[in-house]
C-alpha positions in Angstrom: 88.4 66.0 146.6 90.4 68.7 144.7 93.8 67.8 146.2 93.2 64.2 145.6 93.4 64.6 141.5 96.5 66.9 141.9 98.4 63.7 144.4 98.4 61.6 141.1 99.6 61.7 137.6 98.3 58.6 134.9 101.4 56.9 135.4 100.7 56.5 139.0 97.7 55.1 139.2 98.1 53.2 136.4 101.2 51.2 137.5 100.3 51.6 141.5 103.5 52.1 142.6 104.4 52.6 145.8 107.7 52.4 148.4 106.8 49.0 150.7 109.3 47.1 152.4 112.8 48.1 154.2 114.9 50.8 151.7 118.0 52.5 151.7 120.7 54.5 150.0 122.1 51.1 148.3 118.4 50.9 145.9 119.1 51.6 142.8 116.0 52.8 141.1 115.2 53.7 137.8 118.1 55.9 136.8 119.7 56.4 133.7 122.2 59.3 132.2 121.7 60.8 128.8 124.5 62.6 126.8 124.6 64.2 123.2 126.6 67.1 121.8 128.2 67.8 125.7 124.8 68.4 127.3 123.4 65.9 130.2 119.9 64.6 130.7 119.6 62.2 133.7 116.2 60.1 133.8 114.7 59.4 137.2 112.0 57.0 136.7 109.7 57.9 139.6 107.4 55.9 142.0 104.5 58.4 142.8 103.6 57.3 146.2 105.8 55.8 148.6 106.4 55.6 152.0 108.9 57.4 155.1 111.3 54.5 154.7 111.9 55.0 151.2 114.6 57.5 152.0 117.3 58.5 152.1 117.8 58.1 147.6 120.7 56.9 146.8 123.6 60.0 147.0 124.5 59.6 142.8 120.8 60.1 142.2 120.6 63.5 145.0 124.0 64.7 143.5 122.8 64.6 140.0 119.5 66.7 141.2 122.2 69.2 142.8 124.3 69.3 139.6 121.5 70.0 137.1 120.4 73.4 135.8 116.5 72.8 135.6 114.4 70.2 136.9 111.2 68.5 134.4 108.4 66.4 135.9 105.5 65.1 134.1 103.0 67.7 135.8 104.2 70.6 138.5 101.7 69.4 140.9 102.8 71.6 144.1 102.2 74.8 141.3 98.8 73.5 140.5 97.7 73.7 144.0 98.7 77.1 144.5 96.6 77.9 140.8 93.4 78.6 141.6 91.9 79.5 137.9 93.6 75.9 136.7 92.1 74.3 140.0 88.6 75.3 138.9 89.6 74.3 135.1 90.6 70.8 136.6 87.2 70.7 138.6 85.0 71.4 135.4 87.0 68.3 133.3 87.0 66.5 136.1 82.6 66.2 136.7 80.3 65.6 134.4 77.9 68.8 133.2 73.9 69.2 133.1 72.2 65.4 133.6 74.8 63.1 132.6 76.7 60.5 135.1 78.9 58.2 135.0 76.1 55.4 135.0 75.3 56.4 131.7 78.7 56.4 130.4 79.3 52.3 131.6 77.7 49.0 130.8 75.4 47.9 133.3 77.8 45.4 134.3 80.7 47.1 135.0 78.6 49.5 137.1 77.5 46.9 139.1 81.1 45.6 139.9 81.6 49.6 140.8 78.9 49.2 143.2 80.0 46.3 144.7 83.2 48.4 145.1 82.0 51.0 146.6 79.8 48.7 148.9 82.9 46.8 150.1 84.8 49.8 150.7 82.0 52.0 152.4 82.2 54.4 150.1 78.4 56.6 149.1 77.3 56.3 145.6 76.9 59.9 145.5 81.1 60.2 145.8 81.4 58.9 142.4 78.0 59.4 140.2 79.1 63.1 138.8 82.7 62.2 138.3 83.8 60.7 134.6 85.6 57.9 134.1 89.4 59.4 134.7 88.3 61.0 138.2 86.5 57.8 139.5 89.9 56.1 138.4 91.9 58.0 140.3 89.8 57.9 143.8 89.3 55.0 143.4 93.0 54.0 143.1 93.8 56.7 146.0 91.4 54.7 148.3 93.2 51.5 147.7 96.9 52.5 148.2 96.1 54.8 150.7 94.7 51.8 152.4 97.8 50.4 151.5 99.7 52.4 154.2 101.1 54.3 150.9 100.9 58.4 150.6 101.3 60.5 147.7 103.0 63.1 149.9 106.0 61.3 150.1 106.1 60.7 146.2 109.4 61.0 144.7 108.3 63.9 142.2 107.0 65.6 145.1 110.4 65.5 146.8 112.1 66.8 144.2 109.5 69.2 143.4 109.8 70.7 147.0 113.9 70.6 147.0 113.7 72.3 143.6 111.5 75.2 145.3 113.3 76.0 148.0 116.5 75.7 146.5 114.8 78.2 143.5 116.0 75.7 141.2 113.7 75.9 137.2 110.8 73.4 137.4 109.5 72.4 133.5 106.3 70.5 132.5 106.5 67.9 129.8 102.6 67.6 130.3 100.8 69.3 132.8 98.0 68.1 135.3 94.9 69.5 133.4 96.6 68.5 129.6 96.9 64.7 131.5 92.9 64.7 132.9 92.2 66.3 129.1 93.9 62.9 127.5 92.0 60.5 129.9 89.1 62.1 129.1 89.2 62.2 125.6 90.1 58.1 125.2 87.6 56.6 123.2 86.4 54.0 125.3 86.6 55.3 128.7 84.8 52.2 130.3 87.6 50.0 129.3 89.9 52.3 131.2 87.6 51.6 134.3 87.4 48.1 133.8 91.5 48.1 133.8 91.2 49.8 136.8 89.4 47.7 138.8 90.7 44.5 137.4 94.3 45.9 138.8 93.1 46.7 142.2 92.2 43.2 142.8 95.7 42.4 142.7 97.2 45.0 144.3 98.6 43.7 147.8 100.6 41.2 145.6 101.3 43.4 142.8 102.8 46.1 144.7 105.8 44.0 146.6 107.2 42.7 143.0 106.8 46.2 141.2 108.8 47.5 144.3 111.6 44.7 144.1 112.4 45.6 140.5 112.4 49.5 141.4 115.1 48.9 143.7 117.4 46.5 141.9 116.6 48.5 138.6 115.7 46.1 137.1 114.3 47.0 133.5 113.2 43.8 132.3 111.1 42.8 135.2 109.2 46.3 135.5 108.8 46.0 131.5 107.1 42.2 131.9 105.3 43.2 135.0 104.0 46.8 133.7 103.8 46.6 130.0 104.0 42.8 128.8 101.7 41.1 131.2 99.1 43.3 130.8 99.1 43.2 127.3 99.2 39.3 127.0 96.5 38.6 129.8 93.6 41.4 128.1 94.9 42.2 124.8 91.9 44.5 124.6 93.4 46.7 126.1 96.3 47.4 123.6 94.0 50.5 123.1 94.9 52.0 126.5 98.5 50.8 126.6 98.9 52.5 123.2 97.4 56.3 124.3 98.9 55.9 128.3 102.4 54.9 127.2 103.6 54.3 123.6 102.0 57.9 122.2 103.1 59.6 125.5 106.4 58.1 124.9 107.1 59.7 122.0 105.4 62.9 123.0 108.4 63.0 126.2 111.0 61.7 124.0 110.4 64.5 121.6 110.1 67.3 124.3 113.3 65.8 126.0 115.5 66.3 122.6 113.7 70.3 121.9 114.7 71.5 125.9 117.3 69.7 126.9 119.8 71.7 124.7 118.6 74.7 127.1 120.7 73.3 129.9 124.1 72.2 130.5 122.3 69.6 132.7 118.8 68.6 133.2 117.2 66.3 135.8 113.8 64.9 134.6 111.6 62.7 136.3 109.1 60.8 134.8 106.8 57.9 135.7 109.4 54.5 135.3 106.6 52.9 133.1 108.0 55.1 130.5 111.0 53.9 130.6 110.6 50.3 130.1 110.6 48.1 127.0 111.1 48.9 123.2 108.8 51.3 123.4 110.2 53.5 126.1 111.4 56.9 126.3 115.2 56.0 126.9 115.2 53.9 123.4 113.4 56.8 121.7 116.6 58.5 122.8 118.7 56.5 121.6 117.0 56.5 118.7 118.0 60.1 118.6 121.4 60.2 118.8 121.4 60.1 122.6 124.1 57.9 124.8 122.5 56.5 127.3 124.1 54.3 130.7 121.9 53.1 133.3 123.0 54.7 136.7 
């Protein structure tokens, strides 16, 4: 269960992205370039799960990975596995202590429509009773995309993340997996967050092909009304979760993209492309900052 909670960051499952369809080295993707006072920050927005046709990337986005200095990914996931004091940190935030469950934490209702879940998908009661909100989120989003034909082994952080250790290349955290499973944790109405969840998985096998479209022709505007906009207009309750999942982690990447990138000549960072979408987004907050940007 362990390695399933390392395969995902937030981003991931919230946005379910994922590599469907035919690809090639002619996608664009989410790619933009980043200059102030002669150092370079290129932005890879990353789809977390994908599949084996996804690659090749296109060369200008593999030739600016080989260019840069350092490499900076939301959470160093391949370093977490091989941790085994923060693997056993991860386990204790990731299950409930003493009595509690996650029934007690959700409205009868919405446990209910868990239940029916887990009935549909076969999946034992027991799986899911000790694990809070954040961890039944995330297997219960692995389940679905994994059924999907998706795999979070073939995730573009992970790609770069193995290219990066072989090639002994510096790999930097902007978050970190147990500082992301703290903030899920620590929302103030973690119910809601489950109720997203399973809301989203309802339209996932149609949801997936159009978030995948705009990937590939970078398109901004679409992946901003698809990710962010939509969501906000169809349950504006949950402005809560949009606001601690993406606006206040916005700013927290902006600002720790403008204090290490003067570090490197270059630096390639990857981070989930819901972040950088709308007028919100990291790449305006770096504008904001006296960054030039130019979509790739």
């Amino acid at each position: 269960m362990f390695h399933r909670y390392l395969a995902f960051s937030i981003t991931a499952i919230l946005l379910l992205f994922a590599g469907l369809g035919s690809a090639a080295e002619t996608d664009r993707g989410v790619f933009w370039k980043a200059t102030r006072d002669h150092k370079t920050v290129y932005l890879l927005g990353s789809i977390h799960l994908a599949t084996e046709d996804f690659y090749p990337l296109r060369a200008q986005i593999e030739e600016a990975y080989s260019n840069s200095d350092a490499i900076a990914v939301e959470a160093d996931i391949t370093a977490a596995e091989d941790d085994v004091l923060l693997q056993q940190k991860i386990m204790m935030a990731s299950v409930y202590q003493g009595d509690r469950s996650l029934r007690d934490e959700l409205p009868p209702k919405l446990y209910q429509q868990l239940q029916d879940w887990m009935r549909k998908h076969n999946m034992p009661e027991a799986l899911f009773i000790r694990q809070r909100p954040a961890i039944a989120m995330v297997s219960m989003s692995m389940i679905e995309m994994q059924a999907q034909g998706l795999n979070p082994e073939l995730g573009i952080d992970r790609h770069f993340l193995k290219k990066a250790n072989r090639d002994g290349k510096p790999v930097l955290e902007v978050e970190g997996v147990l500082q992301q499973i703290q903030l899920l944790n620590s929302l103030e109405n973690p119910a809601l967050l489950l109720q997203q969840t399973l809301d989203q998985l309802e339209d996932i096998s149609s949801f997936l092909p159009k978030i995948t479209r705009a990937w590939k022709a970078g398109d901004i505007d679409a992946l901003n009304r698809l990710i962010i906009l939509q969501g906000l207009k169809k349950n504006p309750d949950y402005k809560p979760l949009y606001d601690a999942l993406f606006f206040q982690r916005n700013e927290n990447m902006a600002a720790w993209i403008a204090a290490h990138a003067p570090n490197y000549p270059s630096l390639f960072v990857i981070l989930g492309a819901g972040h950088m979408v709308g007028e919100k987004s990291v790449i305006h907050l770096l504008e904001q900052a006296g960054y030039k940007l130019e979509q790739l």
